[in-house]
C-alpha positions as CSV (number, residue, x, y, z in Angstrom):
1,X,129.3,103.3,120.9
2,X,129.9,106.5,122.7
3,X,126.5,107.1,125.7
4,X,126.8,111.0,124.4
5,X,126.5,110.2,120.9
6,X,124.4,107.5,121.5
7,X,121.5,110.1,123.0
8,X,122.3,112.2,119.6
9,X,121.0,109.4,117.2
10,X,118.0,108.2,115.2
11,X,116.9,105.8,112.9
12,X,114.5,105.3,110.6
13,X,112.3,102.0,109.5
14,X,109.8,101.6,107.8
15,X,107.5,99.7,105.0
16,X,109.0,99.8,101.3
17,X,105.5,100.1,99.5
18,X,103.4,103.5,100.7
19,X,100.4,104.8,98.6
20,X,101.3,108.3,97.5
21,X,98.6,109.6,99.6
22,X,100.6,108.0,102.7
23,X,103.8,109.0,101.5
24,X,102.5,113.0,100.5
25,X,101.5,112.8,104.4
26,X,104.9,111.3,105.4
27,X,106.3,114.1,103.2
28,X,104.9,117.1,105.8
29,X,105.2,114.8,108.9
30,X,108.9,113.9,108.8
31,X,110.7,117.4,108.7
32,X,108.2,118.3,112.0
33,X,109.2,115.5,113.8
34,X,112.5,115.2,112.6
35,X,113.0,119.0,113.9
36,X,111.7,118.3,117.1
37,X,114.3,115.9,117.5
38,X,117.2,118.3,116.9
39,X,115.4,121.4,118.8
40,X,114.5,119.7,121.4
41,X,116.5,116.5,122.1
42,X,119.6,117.5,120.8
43,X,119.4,114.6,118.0
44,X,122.1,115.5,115.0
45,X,123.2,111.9,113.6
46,X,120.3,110.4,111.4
47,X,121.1,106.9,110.5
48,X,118.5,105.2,107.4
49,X,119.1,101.8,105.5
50,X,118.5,103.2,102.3
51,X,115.7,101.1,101.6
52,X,112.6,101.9,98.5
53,X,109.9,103.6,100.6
54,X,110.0,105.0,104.1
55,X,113.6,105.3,104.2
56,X,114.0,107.2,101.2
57,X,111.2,109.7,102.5
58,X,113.5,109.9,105.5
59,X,116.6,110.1,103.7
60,X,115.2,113.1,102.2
61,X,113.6,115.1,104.9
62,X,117.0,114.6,106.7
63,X,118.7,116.3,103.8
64,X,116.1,119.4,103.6
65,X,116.9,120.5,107.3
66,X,120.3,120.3,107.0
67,X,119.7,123.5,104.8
68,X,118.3,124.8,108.5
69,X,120.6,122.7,110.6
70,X,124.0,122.1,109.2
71,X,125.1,120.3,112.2
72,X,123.2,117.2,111.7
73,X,124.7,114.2,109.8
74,X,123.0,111.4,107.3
75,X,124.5,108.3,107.7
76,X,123.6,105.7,105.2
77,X,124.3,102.1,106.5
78,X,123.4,99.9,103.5
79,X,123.4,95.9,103.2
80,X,125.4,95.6,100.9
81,X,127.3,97.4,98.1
82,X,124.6,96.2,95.3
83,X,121.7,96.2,97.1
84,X,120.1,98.2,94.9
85,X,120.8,96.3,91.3
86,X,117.3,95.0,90.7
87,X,115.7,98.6,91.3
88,X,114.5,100.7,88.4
89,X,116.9,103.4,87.1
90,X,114.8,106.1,88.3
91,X,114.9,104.7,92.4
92,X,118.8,103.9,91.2
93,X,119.5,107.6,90.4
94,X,117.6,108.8,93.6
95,X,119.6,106.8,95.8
96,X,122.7,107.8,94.1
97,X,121.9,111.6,94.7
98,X,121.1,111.1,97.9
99,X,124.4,109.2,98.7
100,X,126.2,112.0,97.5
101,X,125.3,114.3,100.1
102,X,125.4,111.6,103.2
103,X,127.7,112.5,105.8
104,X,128.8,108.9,106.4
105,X,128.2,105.2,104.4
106,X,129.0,102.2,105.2
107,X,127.9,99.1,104.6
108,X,127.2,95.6,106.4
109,X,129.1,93.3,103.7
110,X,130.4,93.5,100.5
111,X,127.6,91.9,98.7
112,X,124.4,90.5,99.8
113,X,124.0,88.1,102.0
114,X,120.6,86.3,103.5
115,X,121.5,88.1,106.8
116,X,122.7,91.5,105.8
117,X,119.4,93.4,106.1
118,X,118.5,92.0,109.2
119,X,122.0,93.1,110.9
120,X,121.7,96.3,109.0
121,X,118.3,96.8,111.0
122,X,120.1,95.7,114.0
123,X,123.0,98.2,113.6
124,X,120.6,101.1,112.8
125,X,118.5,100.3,116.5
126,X,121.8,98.9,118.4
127,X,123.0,102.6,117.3
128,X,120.4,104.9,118.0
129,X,118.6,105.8,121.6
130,X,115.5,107.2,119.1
131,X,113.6,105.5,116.1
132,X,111.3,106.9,113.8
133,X,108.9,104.5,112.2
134,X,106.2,103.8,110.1
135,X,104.6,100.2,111.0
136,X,100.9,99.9,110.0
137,X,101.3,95.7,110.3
138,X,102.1,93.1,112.4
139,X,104.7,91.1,110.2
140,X,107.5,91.8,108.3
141,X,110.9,93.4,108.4
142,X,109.6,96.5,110.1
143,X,107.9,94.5,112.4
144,X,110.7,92.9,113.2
145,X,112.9,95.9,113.7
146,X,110.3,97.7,115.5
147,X,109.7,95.3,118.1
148,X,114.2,94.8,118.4
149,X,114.8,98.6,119.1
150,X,111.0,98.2,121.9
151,X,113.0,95.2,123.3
152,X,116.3,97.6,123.1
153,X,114.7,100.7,124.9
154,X,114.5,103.1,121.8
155,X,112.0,105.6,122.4
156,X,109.7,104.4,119.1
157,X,107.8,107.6,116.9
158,X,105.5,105.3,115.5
159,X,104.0,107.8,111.8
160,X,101.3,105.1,110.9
């Protein structure tokens, strides 16, 4: 990837299941930090997985600024193309309406695989020189991506 666009870019991880206290906190938090990003980093590509939870709060707060900030770009990198078909219609619907109004998706493979999250984590970090988190635990996925974009020398914004 381009070094230029490279210093542009964020991602997002985090854990699928947030209390709504946690998530009406995430709610306020994001947009500010998010903002900060773009004021004063120069961040305008905004890349999530599209995951339940933290990533659709993301997703979201991404999409309310670019009412502010035009410029910036959502990209969606998903697993797969039907990674969502054991969600309930509800999450379905949200996901769809936020896909409309990404800037750019693509997708790690064609259907799911045992590795396709992991290397859609991977291409979130290997793509970004920022990532905004929320990790309140030492295990898991987030974890895991966490401590790949530490070992990779993204500058973590840890919202736990």
């Amino acid at each position: 990837m381009n070094e230029d666009i490279l210093k542009k870019t964020c991602c997002f991880t985090g854990h699928r299941d947030i209390s709504k206290i946690k998530a009406m906190e995430l709610k306020l938090k994001l947009p500010k930090i998010i903002e900060k990003l773009i004021t004063e980093k120069g961040v305008i590509y905004f890349g999530v997985g599209g995951a339940l939870g933290f990533d659709m709060l993301a997703e979201k707060a991404v999409l309310k600024l670019k009412k502010k900030y035009p410029f910036i770009k959502l990209i969606l990198v998903l697993p797969c193309k039907n990674h969502n078909k054991n969600w309930k219609i509800a999450d379905k619907l949200e996901l769809n309406f936020i896909a409309k109004q990404a800037d750019k998706i693509s997708y790690i493979s064609e259907n799911y695989t045992p590795y396709c999250i992991t290397l859609r984590n991977r291409r979130l970090v290997n793509n970004s020189k920022y990532c905004i988190c929320y990790l309140n635990k030492p295990t898991g996925g987030t974890a895991y991506t966490v401590n790949y974009a530490q070992e990779k020398g993204l500058e973590i914004i840890n919202l736990a």
